[in-house]
Biopython code that builds the backbone (N, CA, C, O; Angstrom):
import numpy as np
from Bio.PDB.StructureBuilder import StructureBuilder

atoms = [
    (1, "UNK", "N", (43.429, -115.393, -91.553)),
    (1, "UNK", "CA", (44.201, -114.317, -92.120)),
    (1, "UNK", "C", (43.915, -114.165, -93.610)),
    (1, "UNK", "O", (43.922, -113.037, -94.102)),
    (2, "UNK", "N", (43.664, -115.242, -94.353)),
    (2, "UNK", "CA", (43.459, -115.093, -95.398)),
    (2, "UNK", "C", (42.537, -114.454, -96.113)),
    (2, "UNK", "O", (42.661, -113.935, -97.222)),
    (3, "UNK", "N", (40.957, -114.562, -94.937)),
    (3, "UNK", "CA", (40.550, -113.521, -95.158)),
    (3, "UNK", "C", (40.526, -112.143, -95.220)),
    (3, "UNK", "O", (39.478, -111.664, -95.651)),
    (4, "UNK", "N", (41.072, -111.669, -95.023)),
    (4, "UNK", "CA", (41.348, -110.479, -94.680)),
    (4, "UNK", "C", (42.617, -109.887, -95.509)),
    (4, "UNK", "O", (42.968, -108.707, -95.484)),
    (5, "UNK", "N", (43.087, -110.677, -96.069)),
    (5, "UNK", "CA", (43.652, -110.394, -96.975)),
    (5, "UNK", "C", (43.329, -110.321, -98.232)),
    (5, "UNK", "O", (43.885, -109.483, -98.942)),
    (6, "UNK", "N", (42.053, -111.471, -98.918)),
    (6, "UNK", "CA", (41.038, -111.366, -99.586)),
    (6, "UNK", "C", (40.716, -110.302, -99.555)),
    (6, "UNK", "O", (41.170, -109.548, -100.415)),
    (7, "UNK", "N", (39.704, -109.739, -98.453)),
    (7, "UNK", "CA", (39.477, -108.765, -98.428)),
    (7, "UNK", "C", (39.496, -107.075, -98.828)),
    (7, "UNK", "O", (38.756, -106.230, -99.332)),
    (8, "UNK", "N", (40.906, -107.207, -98.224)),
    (8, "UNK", "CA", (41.870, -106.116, -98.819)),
    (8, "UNK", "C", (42.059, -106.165, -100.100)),
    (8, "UNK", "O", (41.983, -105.087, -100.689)),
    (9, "UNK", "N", (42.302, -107.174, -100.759)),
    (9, "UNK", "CA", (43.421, -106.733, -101.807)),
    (9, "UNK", "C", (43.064, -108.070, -102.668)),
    (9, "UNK", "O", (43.854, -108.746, -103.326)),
    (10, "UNK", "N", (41.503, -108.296, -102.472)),
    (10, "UNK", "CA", (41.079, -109.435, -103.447)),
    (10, "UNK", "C", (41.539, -110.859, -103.696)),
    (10, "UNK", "O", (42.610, -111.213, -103.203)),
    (11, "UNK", "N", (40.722, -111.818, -104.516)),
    (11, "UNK", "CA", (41.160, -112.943, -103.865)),
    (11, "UNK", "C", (43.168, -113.537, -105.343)),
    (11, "UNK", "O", (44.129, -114.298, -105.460)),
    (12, "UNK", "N", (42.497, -112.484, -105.904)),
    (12, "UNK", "CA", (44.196, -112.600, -106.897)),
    (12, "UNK", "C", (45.496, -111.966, -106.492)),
    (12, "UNK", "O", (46.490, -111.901, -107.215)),
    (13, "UNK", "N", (45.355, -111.324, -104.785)),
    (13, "UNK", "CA", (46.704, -111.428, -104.133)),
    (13, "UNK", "C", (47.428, -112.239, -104.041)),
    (13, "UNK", "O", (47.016, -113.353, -103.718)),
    (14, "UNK", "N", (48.863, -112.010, -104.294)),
    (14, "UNK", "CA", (49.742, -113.262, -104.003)),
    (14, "UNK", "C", (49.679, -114.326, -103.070)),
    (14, "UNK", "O", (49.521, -114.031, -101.886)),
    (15, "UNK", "N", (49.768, -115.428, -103.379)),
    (15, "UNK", "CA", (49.764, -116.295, -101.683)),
    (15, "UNK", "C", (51.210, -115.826, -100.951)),
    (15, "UNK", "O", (51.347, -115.898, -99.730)),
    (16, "UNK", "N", (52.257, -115.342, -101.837)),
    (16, "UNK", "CA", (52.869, -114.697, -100.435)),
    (16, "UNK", "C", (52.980, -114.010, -99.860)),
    (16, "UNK", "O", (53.880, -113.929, -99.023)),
    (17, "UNK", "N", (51.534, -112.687, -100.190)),
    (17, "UNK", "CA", (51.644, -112.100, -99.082)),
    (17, "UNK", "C", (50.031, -112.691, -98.015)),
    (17, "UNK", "O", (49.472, -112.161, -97.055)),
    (18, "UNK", "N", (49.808, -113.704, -98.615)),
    (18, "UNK", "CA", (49.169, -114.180, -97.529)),
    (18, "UNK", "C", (50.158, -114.746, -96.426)),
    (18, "UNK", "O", (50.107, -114.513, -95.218)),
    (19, "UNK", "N", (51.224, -115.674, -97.218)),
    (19, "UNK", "CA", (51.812, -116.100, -95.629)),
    (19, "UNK", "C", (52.543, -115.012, -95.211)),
    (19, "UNK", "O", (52.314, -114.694, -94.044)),
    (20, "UNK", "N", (53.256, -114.420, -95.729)),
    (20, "UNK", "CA", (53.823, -112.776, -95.017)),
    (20, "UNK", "C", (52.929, -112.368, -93.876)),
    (20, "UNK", "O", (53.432, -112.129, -92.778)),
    (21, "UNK", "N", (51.145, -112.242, -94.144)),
    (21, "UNK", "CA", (50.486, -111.597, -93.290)),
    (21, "UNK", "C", (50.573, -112.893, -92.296)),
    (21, "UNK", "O", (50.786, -112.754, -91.092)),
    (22, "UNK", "N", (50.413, -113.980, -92.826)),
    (22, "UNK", "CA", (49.745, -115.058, -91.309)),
    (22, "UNK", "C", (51.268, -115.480, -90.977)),
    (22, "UNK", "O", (51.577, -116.638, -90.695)),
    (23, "UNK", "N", (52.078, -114.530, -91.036)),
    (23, "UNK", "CA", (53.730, -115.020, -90.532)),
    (23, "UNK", "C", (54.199, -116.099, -90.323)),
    (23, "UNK", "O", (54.915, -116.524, -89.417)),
    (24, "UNK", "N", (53.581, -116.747, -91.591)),
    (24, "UNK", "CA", (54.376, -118.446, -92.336)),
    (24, "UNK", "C", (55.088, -118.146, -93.230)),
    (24, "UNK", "O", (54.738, -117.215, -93.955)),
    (25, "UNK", "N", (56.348, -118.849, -93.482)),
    (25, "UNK", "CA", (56.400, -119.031, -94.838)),
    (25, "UNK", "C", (55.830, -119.730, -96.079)),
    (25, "UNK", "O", (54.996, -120.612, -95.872)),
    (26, "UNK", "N", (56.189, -119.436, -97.395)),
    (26, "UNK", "CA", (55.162, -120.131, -98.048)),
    (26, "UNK", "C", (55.342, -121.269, -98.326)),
    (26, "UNK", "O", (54.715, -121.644, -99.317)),
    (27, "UNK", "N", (56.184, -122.255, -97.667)),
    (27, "UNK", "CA", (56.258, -123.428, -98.318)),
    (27, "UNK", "C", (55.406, -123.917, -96.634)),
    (27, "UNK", "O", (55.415, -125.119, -96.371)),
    (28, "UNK", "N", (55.022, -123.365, -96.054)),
    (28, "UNK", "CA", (54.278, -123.947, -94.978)),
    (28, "UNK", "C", (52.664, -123.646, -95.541)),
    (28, "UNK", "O", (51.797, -124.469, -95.244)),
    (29, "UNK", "N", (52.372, -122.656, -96.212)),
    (29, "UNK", "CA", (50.888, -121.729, -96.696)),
    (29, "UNK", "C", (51.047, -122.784, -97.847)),
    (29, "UNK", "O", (49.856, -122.842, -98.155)),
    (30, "UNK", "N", (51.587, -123.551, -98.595)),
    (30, "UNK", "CA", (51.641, -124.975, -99.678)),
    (30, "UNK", "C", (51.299, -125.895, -98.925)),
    (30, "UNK", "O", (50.297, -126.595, -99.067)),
    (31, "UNK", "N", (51.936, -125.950, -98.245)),
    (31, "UNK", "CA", (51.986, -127.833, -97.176)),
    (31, "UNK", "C", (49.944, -127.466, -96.925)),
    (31, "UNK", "O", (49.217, -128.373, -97.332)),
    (32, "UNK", "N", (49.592, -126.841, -96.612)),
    (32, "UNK", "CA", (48.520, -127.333, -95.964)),
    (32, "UNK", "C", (47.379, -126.176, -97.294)),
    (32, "UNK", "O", (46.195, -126.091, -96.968)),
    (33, "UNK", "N", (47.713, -125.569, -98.353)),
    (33, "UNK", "CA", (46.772, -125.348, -99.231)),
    (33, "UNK", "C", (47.313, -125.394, -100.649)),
    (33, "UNK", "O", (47.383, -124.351, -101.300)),
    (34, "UNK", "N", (47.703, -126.573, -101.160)),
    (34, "UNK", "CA", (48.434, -126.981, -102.240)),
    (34, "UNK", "C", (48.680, -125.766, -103.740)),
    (34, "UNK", "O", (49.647, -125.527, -104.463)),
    (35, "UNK", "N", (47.063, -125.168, -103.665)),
    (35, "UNK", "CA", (46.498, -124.573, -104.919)),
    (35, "UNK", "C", (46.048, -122.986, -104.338)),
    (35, "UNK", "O", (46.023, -122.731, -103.134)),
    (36, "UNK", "N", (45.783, -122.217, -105.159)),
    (36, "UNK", "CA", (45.386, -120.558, -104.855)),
    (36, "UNK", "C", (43.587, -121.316, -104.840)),
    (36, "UNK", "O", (42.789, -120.618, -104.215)),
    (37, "UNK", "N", (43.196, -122.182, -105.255)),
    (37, "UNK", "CA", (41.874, -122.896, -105.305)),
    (37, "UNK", "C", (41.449, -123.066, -103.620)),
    (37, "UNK", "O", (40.571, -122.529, -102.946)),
    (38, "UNK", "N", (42.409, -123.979, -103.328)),
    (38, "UNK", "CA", (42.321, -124.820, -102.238)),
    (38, "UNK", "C", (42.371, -123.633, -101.019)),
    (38, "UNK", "O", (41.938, -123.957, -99.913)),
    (39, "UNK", "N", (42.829, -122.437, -101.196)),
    (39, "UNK", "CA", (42.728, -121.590, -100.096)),
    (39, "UNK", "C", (41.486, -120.961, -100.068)),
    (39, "UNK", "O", (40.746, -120.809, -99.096)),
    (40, "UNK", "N", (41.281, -120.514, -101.537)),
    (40, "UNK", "CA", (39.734, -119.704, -101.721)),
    (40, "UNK", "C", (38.978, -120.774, -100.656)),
    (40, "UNK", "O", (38.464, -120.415, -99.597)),
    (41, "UNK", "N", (39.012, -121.974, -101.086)),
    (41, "UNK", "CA", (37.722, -122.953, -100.968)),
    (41, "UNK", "C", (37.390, -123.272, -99.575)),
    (41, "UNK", "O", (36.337, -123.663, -99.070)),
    (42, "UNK", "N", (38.786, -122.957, -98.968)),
    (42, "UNK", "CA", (38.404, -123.340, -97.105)),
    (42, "UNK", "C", (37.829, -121.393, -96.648)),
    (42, "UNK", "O", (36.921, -121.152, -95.852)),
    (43, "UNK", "N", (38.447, -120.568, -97.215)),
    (43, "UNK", "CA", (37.908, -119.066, -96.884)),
    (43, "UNK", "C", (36.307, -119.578, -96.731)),
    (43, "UNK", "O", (35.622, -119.562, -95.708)),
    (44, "UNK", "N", (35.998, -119.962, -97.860)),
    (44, "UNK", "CA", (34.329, -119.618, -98.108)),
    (44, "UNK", "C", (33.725, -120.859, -97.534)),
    (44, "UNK", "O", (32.507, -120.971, -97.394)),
    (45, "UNK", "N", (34.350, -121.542, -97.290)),
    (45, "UNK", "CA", (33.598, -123.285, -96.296)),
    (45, "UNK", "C", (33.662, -122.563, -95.054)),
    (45, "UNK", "O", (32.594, -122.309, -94.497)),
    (46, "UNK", "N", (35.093, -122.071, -94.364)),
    (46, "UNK", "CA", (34.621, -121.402, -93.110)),
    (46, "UNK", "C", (33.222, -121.082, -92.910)),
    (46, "UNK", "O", (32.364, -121.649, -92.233)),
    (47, "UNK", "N", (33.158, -119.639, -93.940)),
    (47, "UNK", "CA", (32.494, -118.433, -93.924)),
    (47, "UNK", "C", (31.110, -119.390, -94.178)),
    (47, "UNK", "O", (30.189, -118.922, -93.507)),
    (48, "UNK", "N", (30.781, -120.328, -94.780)),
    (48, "UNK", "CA", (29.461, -120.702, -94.870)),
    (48, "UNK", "C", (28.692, -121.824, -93.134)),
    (48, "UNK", "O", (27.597, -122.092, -92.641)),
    (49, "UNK", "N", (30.028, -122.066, -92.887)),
    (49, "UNK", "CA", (30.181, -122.964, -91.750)),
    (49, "UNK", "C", (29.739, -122.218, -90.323)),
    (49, "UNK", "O", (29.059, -122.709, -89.421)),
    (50, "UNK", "N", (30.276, -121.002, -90.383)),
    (50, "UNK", "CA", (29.772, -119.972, -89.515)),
    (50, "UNK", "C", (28.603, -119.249, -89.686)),
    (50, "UNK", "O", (27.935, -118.862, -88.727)),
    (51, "UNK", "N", (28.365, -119.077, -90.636)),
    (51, "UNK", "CA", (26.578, -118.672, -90.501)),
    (51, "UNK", "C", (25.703, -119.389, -90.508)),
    (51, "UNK", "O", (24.654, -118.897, -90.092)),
    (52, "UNK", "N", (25.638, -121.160, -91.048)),
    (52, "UNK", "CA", (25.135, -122.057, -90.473)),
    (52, "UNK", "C", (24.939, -122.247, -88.897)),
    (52, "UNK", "O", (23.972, -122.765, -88.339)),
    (53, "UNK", "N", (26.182, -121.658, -88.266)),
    (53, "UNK", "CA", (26.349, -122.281, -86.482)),
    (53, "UNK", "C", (25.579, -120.767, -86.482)),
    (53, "UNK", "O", (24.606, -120.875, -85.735)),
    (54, "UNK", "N", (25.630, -119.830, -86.866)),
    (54, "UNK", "CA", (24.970, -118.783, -86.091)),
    (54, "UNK", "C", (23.749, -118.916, -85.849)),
    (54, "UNK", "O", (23.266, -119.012, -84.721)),
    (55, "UNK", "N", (22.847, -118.941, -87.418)),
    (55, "UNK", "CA", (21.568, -119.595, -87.374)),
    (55, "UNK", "C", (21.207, -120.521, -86.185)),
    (55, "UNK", "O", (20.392, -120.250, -85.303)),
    (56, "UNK", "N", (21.824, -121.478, -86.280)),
    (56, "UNK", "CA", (21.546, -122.197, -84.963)),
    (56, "UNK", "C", (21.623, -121.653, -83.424)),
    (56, "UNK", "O", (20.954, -122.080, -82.483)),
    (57, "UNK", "N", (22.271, -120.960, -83.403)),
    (57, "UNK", "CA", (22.970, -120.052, -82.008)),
    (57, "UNK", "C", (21.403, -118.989, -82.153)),
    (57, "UNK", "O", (20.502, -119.207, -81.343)),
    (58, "UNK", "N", (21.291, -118.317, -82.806)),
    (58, "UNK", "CA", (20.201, -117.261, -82.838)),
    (58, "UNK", "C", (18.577, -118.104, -82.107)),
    (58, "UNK", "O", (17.870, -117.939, -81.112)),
    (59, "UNK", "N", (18.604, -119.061, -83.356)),
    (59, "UNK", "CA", (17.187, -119.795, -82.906)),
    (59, "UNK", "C", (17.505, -120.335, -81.439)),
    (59, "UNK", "O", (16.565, -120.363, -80.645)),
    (60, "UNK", "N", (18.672, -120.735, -81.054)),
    (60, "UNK", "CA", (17.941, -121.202, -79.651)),
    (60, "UNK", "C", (18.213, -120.167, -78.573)),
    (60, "UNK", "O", (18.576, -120.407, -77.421)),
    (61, "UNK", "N", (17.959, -118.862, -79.173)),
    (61, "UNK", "CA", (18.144, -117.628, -77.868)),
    (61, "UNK", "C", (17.021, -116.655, -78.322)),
    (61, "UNK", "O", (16.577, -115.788, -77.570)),
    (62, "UNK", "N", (16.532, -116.868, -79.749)),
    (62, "UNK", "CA", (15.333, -115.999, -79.825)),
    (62, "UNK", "C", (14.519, -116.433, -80.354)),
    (62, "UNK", "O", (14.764, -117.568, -80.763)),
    (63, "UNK", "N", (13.208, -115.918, -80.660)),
    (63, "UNK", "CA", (12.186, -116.380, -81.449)),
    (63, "UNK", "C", (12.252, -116.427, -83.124)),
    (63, "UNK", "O", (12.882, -115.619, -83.806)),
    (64, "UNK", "N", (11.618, -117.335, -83.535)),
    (64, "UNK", "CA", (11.946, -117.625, -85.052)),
    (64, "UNK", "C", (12.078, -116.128, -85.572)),
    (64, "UNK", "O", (13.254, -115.775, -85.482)),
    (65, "UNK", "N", (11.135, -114.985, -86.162)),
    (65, "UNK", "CA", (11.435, -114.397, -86.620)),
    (65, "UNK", "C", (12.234, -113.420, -86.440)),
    (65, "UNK", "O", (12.692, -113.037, -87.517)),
    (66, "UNK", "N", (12.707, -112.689, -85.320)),
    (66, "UNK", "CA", (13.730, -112.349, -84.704)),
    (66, "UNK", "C", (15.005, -113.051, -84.985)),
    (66, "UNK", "O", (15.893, -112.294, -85.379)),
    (67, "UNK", "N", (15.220, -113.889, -84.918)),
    (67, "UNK", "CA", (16.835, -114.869, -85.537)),
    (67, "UNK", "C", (16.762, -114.569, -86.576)),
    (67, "UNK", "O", (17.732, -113.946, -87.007)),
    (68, "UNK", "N", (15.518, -114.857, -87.603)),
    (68, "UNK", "CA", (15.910, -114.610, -89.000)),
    (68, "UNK", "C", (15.958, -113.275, -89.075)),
    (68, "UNK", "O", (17.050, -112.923, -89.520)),
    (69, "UNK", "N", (15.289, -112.436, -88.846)),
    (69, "UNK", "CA", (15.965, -111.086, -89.019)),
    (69, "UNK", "C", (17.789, -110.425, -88.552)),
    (69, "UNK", "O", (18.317, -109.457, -89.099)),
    (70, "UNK", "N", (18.400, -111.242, -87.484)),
    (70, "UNK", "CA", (19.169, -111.157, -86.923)),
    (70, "UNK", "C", (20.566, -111.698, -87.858)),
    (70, "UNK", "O", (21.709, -111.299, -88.081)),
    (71, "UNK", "N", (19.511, -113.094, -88.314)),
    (71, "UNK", "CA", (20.620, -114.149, -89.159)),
    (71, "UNK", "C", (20.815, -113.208, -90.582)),
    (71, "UNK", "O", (21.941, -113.059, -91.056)),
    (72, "UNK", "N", (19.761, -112.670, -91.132)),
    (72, "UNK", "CA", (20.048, -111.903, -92.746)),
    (72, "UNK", "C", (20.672, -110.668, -92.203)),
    (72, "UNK", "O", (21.060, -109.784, -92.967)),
]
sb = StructureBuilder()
sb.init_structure("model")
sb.init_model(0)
sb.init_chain("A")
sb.init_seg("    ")
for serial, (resi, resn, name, xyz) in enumerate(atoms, 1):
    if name == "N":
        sb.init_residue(resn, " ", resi, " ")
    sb.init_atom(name, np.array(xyz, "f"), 0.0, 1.0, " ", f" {name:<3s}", serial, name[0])
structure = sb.get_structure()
């Protein structure tokens, strides 16, 4: 959710309307991302975490240059 709230409305939106959107409250959107840091930092670990697995997912269904065209 957080992405997408990023998204929208950049990453200097309030964290409460991040938990507003992911329908936590915010002392639950604290318990598990202490800092406005600590939320950025799992957004973009996801986001790097998933195009790593894609890469991998691509190469073993197509040919090298085909994935990389697929993967960029």
């Amino acid at each position: 959710m957080a992405k997408t709230v990023f998204a929208d409305q950049g990453v200097d939106v309030s964290l409460n309307e991040i938990a507003r959107r992911a329908g936590v409250g915010i002392g639950t959107l604290y318990r598990h991302f202490p800092t406005r840091g600590a939320i950025v930092e799992a957004v973009y670990r996801r986001e790097v975490e998933q195009s790593a697995g894609s890469a991998s997912r691509l190469l073993g269904s197509l040919p090298p240059g085909v994935a990389l065209g697929e993967w960029i």
